[in-house]
FIPADO-765890 format. One record per residue (C-alpha): y, x, z; residue in three letters. Coordinates in nm, 2 decimals. Layout:
// FIPADO-765890
py_px_pz_code
Y_X_Z_ALA
...
//
This chain:
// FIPADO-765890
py_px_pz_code
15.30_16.42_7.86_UNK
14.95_16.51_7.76_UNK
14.61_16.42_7.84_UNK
14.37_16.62_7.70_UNK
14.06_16.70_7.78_UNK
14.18_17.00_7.98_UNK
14.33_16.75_8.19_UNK
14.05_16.54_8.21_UNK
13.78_16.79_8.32_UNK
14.03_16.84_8.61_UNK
14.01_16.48_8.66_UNK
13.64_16.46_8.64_UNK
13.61_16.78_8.87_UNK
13.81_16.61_9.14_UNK
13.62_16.29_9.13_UNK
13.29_16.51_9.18_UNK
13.44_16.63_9.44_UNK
13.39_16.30_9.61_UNK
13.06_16.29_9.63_UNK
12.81_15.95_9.62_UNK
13.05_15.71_9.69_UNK
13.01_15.33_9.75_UNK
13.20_15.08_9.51_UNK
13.37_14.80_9.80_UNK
13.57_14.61_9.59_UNK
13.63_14.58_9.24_UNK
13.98_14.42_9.12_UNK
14.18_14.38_8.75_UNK
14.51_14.35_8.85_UNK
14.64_14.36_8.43_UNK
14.47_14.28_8.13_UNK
14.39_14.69_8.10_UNK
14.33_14.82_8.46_UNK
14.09_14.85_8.68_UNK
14.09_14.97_9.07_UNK
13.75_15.03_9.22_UNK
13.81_14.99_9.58_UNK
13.61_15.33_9.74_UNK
13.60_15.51_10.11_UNK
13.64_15.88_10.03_UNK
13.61_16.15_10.31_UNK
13.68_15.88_10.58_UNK
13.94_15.71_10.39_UNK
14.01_15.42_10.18_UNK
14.09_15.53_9.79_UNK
14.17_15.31_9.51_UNK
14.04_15.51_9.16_UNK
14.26_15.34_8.90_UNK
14.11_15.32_8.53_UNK
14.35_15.24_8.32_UNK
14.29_15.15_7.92_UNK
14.65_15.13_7.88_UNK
14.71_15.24_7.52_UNK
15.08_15.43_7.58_UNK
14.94_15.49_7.98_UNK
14.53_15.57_7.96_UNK
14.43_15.73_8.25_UNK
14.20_15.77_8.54_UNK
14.30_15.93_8.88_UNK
14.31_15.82_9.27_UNK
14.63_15.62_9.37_UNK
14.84_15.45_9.63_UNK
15.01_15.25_9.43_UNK
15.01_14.87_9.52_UNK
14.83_14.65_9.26_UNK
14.91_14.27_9.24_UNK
14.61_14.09_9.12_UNK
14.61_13.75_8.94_UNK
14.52_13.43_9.11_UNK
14.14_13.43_8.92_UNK
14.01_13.73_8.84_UNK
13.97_13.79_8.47_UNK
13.63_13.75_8.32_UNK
13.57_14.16_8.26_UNK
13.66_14.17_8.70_UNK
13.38_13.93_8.73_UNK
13.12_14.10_8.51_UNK
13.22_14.40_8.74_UNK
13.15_14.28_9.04_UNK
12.83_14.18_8.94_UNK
12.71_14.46_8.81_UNK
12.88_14.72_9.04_UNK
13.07_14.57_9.35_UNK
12.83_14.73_9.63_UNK
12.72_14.98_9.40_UNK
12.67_15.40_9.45_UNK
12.85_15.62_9.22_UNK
12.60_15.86_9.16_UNK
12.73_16.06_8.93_UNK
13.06_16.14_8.68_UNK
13.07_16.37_8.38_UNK
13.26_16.44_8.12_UNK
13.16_16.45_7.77_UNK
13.18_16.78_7.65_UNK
13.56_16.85_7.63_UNK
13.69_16.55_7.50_UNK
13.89_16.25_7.68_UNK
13.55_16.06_7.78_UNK
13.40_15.99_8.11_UNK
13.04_15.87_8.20_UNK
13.00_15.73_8.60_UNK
12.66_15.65_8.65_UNK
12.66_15.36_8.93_UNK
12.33_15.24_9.08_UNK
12.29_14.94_9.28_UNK
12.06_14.68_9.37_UNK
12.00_14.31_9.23_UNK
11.95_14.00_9.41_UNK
11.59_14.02_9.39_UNK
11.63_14.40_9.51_UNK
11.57_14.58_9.20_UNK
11.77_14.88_9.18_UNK
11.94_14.88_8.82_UNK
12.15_15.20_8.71_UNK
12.47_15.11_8.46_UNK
12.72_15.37_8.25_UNK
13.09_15.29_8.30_UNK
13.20_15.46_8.00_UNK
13.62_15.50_8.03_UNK
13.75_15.63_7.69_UNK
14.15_15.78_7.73_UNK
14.25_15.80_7.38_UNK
14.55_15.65_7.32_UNK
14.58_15.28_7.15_UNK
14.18_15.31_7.08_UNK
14.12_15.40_7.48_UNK
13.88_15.16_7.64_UNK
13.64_15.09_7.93_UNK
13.26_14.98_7.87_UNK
12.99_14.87_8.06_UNK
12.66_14.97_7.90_UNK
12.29_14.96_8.00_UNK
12.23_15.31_8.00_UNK
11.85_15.28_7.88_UNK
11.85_15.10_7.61_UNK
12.29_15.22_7.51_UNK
12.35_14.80_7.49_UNK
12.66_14.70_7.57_UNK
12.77_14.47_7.87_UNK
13.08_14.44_7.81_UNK
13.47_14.60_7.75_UNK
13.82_14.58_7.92_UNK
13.90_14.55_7.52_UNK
13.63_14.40_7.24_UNK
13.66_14.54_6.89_UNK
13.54_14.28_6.66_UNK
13.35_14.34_6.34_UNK
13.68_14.23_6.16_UNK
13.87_14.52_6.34_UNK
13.60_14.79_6.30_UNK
13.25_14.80_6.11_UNK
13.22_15.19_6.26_UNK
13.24_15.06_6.65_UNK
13.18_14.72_6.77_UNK
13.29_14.70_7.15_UNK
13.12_14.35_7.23_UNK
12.84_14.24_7.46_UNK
12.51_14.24_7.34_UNK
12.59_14.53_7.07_UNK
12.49_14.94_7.09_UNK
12.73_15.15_7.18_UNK
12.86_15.40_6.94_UNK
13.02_15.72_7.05_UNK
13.35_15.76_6.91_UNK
13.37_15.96_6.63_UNK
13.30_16.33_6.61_UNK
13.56_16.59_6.57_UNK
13.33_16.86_6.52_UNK
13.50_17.15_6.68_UNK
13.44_17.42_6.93_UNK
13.38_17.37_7.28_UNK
13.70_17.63_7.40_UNK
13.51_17.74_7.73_UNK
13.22_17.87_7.50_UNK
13.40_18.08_7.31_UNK
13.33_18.43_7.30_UNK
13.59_18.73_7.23_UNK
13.41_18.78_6.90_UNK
13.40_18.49_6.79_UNK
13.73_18.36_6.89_UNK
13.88_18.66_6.66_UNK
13.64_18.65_6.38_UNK
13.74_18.28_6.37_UNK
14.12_18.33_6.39_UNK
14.12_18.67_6.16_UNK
14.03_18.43_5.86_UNK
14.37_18.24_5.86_UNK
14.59_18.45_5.69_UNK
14.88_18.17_5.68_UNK
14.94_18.26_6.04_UNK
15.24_18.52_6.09_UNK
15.57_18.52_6.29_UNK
15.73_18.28_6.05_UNK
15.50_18.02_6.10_UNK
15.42_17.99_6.50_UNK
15.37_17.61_6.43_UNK
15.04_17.64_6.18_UNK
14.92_17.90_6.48_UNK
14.94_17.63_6.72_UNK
14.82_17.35_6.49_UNK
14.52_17.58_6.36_UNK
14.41_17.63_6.78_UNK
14.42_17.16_6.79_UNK
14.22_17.17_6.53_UNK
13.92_17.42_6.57_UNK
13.87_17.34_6.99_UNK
13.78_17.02_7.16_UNK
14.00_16.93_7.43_UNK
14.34_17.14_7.34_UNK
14.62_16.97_7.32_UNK
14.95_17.06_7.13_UNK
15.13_17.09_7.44_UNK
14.87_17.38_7.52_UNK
14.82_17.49_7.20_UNK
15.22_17.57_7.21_UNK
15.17_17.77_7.54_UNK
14.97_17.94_7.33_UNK
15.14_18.05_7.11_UNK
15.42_18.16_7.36_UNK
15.18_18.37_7.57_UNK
15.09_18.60_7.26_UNK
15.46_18.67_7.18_UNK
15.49_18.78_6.82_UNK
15.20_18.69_6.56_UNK
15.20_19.03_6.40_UNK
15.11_19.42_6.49_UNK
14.76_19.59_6.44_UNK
14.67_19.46_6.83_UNK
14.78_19.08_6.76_UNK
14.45_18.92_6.76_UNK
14.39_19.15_7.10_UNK
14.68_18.96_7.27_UNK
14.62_18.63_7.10_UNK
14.25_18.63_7.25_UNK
14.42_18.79_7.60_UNK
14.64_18.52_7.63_UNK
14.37_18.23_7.50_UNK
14.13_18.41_7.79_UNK
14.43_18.38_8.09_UNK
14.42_18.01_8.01_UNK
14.07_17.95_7.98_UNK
13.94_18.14_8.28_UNK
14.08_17.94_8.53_UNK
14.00_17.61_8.36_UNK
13.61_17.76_8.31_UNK
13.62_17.84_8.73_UNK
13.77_17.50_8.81_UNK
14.11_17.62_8.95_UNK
14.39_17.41_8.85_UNK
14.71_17.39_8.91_UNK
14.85_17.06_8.85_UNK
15.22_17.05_8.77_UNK
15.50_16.81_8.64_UNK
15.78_16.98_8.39_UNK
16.09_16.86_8.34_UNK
16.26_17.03_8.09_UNK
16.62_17.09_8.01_UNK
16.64_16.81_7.79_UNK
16.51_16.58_8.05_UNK
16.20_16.56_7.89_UNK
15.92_16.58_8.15_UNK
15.53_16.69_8.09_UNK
15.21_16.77_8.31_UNK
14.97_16.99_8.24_UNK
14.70_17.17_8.50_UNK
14.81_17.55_8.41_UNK
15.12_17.66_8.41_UNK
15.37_17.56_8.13_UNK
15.56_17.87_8.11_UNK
15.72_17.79_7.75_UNK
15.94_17.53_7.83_UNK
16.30_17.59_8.06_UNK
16.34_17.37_8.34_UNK
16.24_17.25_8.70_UNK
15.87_17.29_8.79_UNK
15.70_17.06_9.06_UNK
15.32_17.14_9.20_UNK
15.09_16.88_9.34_UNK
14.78_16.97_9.55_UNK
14.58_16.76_9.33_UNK
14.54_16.59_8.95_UNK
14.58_16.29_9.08_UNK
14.88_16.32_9.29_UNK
15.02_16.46_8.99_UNK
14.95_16.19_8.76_UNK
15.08_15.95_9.04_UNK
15.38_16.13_9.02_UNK
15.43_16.14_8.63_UNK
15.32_15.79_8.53_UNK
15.46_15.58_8.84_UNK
15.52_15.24_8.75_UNK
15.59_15.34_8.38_UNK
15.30_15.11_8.29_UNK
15.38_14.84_8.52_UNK
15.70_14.86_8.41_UNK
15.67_14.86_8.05_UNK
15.45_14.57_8.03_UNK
15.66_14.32_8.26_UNK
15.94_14.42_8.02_UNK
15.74_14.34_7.70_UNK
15.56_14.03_7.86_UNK
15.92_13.89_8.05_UNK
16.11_13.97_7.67_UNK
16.05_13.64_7.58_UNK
16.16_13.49_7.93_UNK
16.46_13.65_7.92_UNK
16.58_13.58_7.54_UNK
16.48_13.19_7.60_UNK
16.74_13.19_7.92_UNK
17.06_13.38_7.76_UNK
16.96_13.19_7.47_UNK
17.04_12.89_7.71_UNK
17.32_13.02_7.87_UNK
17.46_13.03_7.53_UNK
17.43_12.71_7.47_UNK
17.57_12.62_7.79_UNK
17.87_12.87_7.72_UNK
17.96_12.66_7.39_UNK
17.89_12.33_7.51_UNK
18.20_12.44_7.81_UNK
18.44_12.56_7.56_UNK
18.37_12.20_7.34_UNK
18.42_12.03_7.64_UNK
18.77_12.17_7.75_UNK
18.85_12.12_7.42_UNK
18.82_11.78_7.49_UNK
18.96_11.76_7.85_UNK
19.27_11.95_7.63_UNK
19.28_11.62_7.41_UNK
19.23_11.39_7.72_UNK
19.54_11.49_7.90_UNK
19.75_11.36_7.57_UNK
19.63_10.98_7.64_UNK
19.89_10.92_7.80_UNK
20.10_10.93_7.46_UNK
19.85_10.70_7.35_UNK
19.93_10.46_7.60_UNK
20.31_10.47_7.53_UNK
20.29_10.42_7.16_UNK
20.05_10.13_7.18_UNK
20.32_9.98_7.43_UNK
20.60_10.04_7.24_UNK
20.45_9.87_6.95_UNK
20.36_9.57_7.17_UNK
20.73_9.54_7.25_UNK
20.86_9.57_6.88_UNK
20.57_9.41_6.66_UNK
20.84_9.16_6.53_UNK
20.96_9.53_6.33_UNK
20.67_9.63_6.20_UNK
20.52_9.44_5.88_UNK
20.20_9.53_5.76_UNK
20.16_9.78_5.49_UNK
20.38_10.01_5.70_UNK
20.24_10.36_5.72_UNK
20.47_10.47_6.03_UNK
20.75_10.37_6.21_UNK
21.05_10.54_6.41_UNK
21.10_10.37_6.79_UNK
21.28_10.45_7.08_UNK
21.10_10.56_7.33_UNK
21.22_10.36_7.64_UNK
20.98_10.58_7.87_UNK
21.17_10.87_7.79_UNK
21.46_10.94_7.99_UNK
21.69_11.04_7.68_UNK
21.57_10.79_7.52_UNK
21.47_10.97_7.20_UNK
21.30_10.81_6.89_UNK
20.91_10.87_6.86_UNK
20.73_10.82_6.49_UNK
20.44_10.62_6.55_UNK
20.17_10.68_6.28_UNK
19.99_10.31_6.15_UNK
19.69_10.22_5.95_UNK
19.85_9.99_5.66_UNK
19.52_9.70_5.63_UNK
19.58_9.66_5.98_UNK
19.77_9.39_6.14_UNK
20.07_9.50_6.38_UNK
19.88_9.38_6.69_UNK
19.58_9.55_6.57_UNK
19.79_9.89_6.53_UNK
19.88_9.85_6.89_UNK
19.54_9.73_7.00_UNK
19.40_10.06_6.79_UNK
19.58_10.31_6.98_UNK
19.53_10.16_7.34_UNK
19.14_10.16_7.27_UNK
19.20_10.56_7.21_UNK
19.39_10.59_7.54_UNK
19.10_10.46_7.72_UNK
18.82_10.63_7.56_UNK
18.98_10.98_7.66_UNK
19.05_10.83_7.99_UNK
18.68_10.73_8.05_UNK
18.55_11.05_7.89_UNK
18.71_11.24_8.12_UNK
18.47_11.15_8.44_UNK
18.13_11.18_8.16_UNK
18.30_11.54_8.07_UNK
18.35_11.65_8.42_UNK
18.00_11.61_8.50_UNK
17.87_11.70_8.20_UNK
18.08_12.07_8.30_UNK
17.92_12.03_8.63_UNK
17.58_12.02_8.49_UNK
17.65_12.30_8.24_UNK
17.77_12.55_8.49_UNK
17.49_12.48_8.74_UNK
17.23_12.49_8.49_UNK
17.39_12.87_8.38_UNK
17.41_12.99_8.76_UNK
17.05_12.85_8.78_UNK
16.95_13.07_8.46_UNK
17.23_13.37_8.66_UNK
16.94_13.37_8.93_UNK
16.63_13.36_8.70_UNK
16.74_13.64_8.48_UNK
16.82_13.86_8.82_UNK
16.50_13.79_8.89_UNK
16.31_13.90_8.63_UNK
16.53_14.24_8.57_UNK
16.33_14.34_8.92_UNK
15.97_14.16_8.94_UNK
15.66_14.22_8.85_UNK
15.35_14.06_8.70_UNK
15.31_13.88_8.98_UNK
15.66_13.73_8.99_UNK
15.71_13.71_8.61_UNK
15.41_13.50_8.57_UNK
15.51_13.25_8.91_UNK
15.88_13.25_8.74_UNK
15.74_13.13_8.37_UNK
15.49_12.87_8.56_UNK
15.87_12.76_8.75_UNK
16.04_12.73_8.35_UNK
15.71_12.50_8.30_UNK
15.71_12.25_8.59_UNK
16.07_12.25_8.53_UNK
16.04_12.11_8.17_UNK
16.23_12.41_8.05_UNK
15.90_12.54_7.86_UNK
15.57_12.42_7.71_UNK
15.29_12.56_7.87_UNK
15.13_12.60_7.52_UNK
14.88_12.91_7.65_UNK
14.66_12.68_7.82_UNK
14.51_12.37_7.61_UNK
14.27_12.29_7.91_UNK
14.39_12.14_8.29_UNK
14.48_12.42_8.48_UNK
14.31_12.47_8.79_UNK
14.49_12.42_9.13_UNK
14.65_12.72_9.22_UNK
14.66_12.88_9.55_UNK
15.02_12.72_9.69_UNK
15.08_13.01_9.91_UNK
15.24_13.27_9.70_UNK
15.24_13.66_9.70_UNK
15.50_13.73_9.98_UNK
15.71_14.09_10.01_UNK
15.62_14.22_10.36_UNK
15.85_14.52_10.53_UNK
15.86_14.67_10.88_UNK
16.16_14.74_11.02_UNK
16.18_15.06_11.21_UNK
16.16_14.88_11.54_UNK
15.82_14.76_11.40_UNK
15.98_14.33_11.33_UNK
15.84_14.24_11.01_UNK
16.05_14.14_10.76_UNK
15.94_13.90_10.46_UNK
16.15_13.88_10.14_UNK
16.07_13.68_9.86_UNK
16.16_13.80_9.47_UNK
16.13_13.49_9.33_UNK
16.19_13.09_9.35_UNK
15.82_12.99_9.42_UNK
15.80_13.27_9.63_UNK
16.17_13.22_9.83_UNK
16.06_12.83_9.82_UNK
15.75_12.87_10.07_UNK
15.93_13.15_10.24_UNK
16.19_12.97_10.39_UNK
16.10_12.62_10.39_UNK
15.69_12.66_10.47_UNK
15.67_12.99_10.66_UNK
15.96_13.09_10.84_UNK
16.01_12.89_11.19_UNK
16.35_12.71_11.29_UNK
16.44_13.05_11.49_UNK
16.34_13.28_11.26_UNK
16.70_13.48_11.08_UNK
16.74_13.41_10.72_UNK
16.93_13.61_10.49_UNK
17.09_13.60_10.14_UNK
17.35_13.75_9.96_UNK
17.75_13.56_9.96_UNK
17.78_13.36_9.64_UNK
17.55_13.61_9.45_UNK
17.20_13.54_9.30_UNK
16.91_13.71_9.54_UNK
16.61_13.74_9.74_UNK
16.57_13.52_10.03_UNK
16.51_13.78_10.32_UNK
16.40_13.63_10.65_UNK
16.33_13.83_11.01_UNK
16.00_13.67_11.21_UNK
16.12_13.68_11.46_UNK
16.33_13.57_11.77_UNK
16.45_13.88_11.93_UNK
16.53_14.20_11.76_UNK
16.78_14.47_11.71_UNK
17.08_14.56_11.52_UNK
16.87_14.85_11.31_UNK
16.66_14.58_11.22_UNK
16.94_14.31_11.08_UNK
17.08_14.58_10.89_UNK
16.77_14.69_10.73_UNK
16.72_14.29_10.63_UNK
17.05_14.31_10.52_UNK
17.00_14.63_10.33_UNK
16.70_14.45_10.15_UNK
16.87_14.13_10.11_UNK
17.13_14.36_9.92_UNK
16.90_14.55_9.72_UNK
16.68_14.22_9.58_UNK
17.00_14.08_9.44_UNK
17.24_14.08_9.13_UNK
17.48_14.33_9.34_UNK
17.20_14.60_9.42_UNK
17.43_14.88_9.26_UNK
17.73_14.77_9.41_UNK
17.89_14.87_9.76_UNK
17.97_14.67_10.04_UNK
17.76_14.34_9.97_UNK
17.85_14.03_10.15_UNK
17.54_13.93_10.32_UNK
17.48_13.62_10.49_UNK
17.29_13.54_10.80_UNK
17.19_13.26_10.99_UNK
16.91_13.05_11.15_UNK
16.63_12.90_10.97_UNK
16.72_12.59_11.14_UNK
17.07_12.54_10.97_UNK
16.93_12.62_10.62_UNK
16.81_12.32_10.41_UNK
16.75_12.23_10.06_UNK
16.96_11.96_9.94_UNK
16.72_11.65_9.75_UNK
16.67_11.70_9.38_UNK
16.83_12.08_9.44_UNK
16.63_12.35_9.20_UNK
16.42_12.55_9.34_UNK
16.52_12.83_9.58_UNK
16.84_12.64_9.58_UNK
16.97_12.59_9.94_UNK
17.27_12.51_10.14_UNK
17.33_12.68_10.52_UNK
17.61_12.70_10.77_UNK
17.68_12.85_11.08_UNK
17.64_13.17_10.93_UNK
17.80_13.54_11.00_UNK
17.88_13.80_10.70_UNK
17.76_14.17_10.73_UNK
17.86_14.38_10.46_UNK
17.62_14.67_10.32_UNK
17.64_14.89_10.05_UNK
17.21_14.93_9.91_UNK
17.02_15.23_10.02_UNK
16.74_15.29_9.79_UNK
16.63_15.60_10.03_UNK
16.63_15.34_10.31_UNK
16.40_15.02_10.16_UNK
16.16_15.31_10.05_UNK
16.15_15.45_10.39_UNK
16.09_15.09_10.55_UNK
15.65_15.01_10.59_UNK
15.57_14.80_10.30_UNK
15.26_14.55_10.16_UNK
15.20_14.26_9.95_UNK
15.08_13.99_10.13_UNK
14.92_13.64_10.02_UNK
15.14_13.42_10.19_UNK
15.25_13.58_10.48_UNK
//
């Protein structure tokens, strides 16, 4: 992976390529992107910024963004400023990882006001600013860097904005054969035993090179050494500048032999492996990133989620094994019983002060002897009375033991379908699964001190078309498999769901429909459950009608009959060939 300013120019030269463009909508699906909503050459684009700091980057996508119930407070200032607006221009500043788009639009009083969307991709420090481009004020940032985190550069409304700090070096499109080897001819550390310092000396004297480049370098000159070196290390440093100077790139995704992959916009002839092309920058970085970011952050922000519920399956795990323990000790109260009879029909032998006595057990059929322990301060009737008091404690344990089992292991199947859940969702679905753990009393919502606002009850909903064009709706998590199959779908409607195995409620709207299209519901009720890498999945099907949710069930949780069993074996080739789109409640 590298973004360097190479990269970005390509970016930037792509994004001119656009033209004035007008600025539909403006969303914030995460805490650091932004998709700007755009029609480009007839189409509809989404341009994703992203501040990510392991992910920053800006290029058109496809991808499909889930956006929060209320927009954050940066999305807001957005629209305000920009949602309606004219892109009038995009730059890069000078080589580096910085990008100026200059959006005009009018007030509500019909003043035209021109604001600098300043997007910064470097690394952990990247960011994206509004500024007033006259007077360099800020509006705001995706990220604010308080006084107490920086006295160089304060990122918070109201302030001037300051430039990142300079790096001072060459602009590598400037440079001229002379003084690219007068400048290289005065290292004399640089020889064939140290290719490294060659490559670290290009970083640090030009803007914009990276050391994935800066290797390539390297590679290109073949041996750092010979009266005509500085001849070929200036030939090779020309072949890769020329085409970046004439805007000719070739955007291309490496995987090396080691599995490692890499993008670059020339070709990256150093390292052994497959090579990809893409016809643009973007589709490239599409490509590379995926849902890396996505990804990454539902895993850090569900981490918690998913230690609290093994955590509690745990718990449940030991409280089993202590309770067989004592269902094993129950099924001996039945000698309880017997000794505190037998000492009811011989008290006249015992005295008290005994510690024990020997019997004969009349309830055994050789009549053996059974030694009977006895507290000495009791009385002989007590002794009896003691060990009949023990034979019905177990006994009436055993029905407050049972249930307490029953409650154990429906709690952990409960926490089974949860933690399936999460290893597959999203933002989206993480966030509606931690507001479930809330109203369920299983967490304290301690993020919000203030009354949350009434949320929208009609959840983000998983929409496919089959290939006979029948939509299909699945639902990824309780809230969302809730209003799915007991708001939404109609008494005639199919529903699916895996055989005994935690999943996504899948249901077919509508009445009449093919066999390609109840096996491509039953492929996706497969692949949105706990068995998606197995083969031959028992999947369920039946009616909406005969599915219903028993009172005081979880939720999610429902009962069905009159159902038939296909079984399929998850295609991933298959879902991702099936139409697909988020839709806000159906």
């Amino acid at each position: 992976m590298s973004l360097d300013g190479m990269v970005t120019r390509a970016l930037v030269h792509e994004l001119q390529m656009t033209g004035t463009t007008r600025i539909h909508k403006i969303h914030q699906p995460t805490e650091h992107d932004l998709v700007l909503h755009m029609r480009v050459a007839g189409a509809n684009r989404k341009l994703l910024l992203s501040a990510n700091p392991t992910y920053p980057r800006i290029h058109f996508s496809e991808q499909v963004f889930v956006n929060p119930p209320e927009p954050p407070m940066f999305c807001m200032l957005m629209r305000k400023y920009c949602e309606g607006g004219i892109i009038e221009r995009i730059e890069q500043v000078g080589m580096e990882r910085v990008i100026h788009i200059y959006i005009r639009k009018r007030d509500e009083l019909g003043d035209e006001s021109v604001k600098l969307l300043i997007i910064e991709l470097m690394g952990r420090h990247s960011n994206i600013i509004l500024t007033e481009p006259a007077t360099g004020q800020i509006v705001d940032g995706i990220h604010h860097i308080t006084p107490a985190i920086s006295s160089y550069r304060i990122i918070m409304p109201g302030f001037a904005y300051t430039t990142p700090p300079e790096q001072l070096k060459t602009n590598p499109l400037d440079m001229s054969e002379e003084a690219f080897k007068q400048l290289l001819s005065q290292e004399a550390e640089l020889d064939e035993e140290h290719p490294d310092l060659a490559a670290k000396w290009l970083v640090q004297q030009l803007s914009g090179v990276s050391p994935l480049l800066a290797k390539e370098w390297v590679y290109r000159i073949g041996q750092l050494e010979g009266a005509d070196w500085l001849n070929r290390a200036w030939s090779a440093f020309e072949q890769m500048m020329q085409p970046i100077r004439s805007n000719h790139y070739q955007s291309n995704i490496v995987e090396s032999d080691d599995g490692k992959s890499y993008f670059s916009v020339l070709p990256l002839t150093h390292i052994s492996g497959s090579l990809k092309m893409y016809d643009s920058i973007s589709d490239c970085m599409e490509a590379f990133y995926g849902d890396k970011a996505e990804r990454d952050m539902v895993k850090q922000r569900v981490g918690d989620l998913t230690r609290f519920l093994e955590q509690e399956k745990k718990k449940n795990l030991k409280k089993l094994d202590k309770l067989e323990d004592t269902i094993q000790e129950a099924q001996d109260a039945d000698k309880y019983r017997i000794m505190g009879e037998l000492l009811f029909a011989n008290l006249y032998q015992i005295k008290r002060g005994d510690t024990s006595i020997a019997l004969e057990n009349f309830y055994d059929e050789h009549m053996g002897v059974l030694n009977i322990p006895l507290d000495p301060l009791l009385e002989p009737s007590e002794n009896a009375q003691r060990y009949f008091r023990k034979y019905n404690k177990l006994k009436n344990s055993m029905q407050v033991v049972h249930e307490q089992m029953d409650v154990a292991k429906k709690e952990n199947a409960y926490y089974d379908i949860l933690l399936q859940q999460l290893s597959d969702a999203n933002m989206q679905d993480a966030q509606e699964i931690r507001e479930e753990l809330i109203e369920q009393g299983l967490l304290r919502d301690r993020g919000r001190k203030q009354k949350r606002k009434k949320k929208d009850s009609r959840p983000t909903l998983y929409l496919y078309t089959s290939s006979e064009g029948i939509p299909i709706y699945v639902g990824k998590n309780n809230i969302q498999n809730e209003y799915l199959t007991n708001r939404l779908a109609k008494p005639n409607d199919t529903w699916l769901h895996t055989k005994d195995i935690p999943g996504s409620h899948v249901v077919i709207r509508s009445e009449e429909f093919g066999d390609a299209t109840l096996e491509e519901a039953a492929q996706l009720a497969a692949y949105y459950s706990q068995a998606k890498h197995s083969s031959q999945v028992p999947v369920d099907h039946t009616l909406i009608r005969y599915v219903r949710k028993p009172s005081g069930a979880k939720p999610g949780f429902v009962i069905y009959d009159r159902q038939k069993t296909l079984y399929i074996t998850p295609e991933e080739g298959r879902i991702r060939s099936l139409a697909f789109e988020m839709k806000q409640g159906g």
